[in-house]
N, C-alpha and C positions, 0 to 999 in steps of 0.2 A: 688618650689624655695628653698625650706629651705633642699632636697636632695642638690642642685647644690652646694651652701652655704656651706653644713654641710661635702660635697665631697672636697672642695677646703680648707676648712680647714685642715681635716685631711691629704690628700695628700701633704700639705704644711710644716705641723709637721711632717709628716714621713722622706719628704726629708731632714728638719732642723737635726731630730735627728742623721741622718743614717751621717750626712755629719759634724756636729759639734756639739756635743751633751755638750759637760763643755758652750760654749757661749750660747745654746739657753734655759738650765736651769737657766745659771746666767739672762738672756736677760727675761724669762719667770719670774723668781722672784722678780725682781729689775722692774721688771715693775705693777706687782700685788700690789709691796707695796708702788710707785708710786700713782694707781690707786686708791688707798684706800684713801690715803694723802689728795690728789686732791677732792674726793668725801666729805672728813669730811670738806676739806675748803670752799667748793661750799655749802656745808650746813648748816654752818654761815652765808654768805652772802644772801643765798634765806631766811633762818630763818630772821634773820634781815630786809629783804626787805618785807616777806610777813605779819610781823609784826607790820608796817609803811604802808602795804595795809588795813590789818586789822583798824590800828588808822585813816585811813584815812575816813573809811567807818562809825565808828564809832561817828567820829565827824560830819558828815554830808559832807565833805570836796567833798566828790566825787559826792554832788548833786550839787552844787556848780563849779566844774569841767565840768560834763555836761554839765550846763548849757553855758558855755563858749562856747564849743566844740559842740554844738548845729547844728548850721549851717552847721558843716562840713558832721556829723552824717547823718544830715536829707539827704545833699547829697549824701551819700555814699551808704545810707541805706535804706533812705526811711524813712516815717514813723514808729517809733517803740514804745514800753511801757514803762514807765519812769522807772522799772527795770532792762531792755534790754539797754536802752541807758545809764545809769549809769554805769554796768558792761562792755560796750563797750568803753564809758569814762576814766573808771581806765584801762582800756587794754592798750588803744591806749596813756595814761599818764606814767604808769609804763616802756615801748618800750619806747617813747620819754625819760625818763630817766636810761634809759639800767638796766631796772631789772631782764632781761631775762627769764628765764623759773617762775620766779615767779611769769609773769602776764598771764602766763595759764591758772588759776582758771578762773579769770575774761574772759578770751576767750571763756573756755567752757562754763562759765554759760551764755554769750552774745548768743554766737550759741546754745544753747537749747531756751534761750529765742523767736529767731530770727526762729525754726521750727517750718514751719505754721501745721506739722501732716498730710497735705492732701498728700503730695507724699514721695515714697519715697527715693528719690532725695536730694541733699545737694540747697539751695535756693542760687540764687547771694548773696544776703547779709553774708548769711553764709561762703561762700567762701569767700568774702572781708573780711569776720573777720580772717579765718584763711593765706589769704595772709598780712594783716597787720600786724597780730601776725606774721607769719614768714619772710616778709623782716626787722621788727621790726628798723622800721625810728629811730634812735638814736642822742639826743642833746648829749647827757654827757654818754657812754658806762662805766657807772660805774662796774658792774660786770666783763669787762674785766679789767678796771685799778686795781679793786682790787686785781684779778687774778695774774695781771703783776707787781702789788706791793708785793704779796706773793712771788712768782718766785724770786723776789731781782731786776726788773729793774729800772736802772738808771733812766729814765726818761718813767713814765709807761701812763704818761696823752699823749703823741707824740702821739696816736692813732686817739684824737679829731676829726680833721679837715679829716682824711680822710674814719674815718669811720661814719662822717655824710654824706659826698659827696656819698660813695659808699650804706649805706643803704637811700639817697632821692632818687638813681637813681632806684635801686631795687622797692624800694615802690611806685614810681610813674609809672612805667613797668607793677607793678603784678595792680595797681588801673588800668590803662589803657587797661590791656588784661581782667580783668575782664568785665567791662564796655561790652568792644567788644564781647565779649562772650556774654554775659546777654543780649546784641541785638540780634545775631545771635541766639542764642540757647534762648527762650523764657522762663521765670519760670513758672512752671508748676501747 
């Protein structure tokens, strides 16, 4: 895959260069320094957010949270160890408050938690943790407001109401096809 990939790129630049070479150096530089921008602002916002996961864990806050989110867990998940269900807690709280890639940690550590070691196979729970992580159900998409408030937009909260609609649909999709799978396909 990474020939097909690594073929479709260069044949892509060759034709840019042979056919407009001043546009796709400016277009190649203006976009690298773009990219750079972008990456140092995305690293205040995860620095900050996984800083507030950090205080969270620290204060106790996130056994407390579990505790809350109990019932939904046991549902989803099963029985687990009140390390596992903690770290799956701040997952599925940090996504609920759009922290984006910064409740990662907490995902990995829930799915190392949630490997029983006897197969070697991903378990339903484990894949429930990485589809919640990735339709990542959002009340308040703060990481993109932030984003759309660097950018300069007018009105960068407009996003609200349609990117809760579109990730509860997502997320109740990826719980559902899970579920159906973990009957059909047994864990192992």
């Amino acid at each position: 895959m990474n020939f097909v990939w690594t073929s479709v790129m260069l044949v892509g630049m060759g034709l840019l260069l042979i056919n407009n070479v001043e546009v796709t150096m400016d277009t190649l530089l203006a976009g690298g320094s773009k990219a750079i921008s972008l990456c140092i602002k995305l690293w205040g916002i995860y620095t900050l957010w996984l800083g507030i996961l950090k205080i969270v864990e620290h204060t106790g806050l996130d056994k407390k949270i579990s505790k809350i989110l109990r019932p939904i867990i046991k549902l989803l998940f099963g029985k687990v160890d009140e390390y596992t269900e903690n770290q799956i807690a701040i997952n599925i709280t940090s996504n609920l408050f759009g922290m984006g890639n910064a409740s990662t940690p907490s995902g990995i550590n829930a799915i190392a938690g949630l490997d029983n070691k006897k197969s070697k196979y991903a378990t339903s729970a484990m894949i429930m943790v990485i589809i919640l992580n990735s339709t990542s159900m959002q009340l308040i998409p703060t990481t993109v407001i932030g984003l759309r408030v660097s950018a300069g937009s007018v009105s960068p909260s407009d996003i609200i109401i349609p990117t809760f609609l579109a990730t509860v649909c997502s997320t109740v999709v990826g719980i559902i096809l899970v579920k159906l799978f973990s009957k059909i396909f047994k864990d192992k």
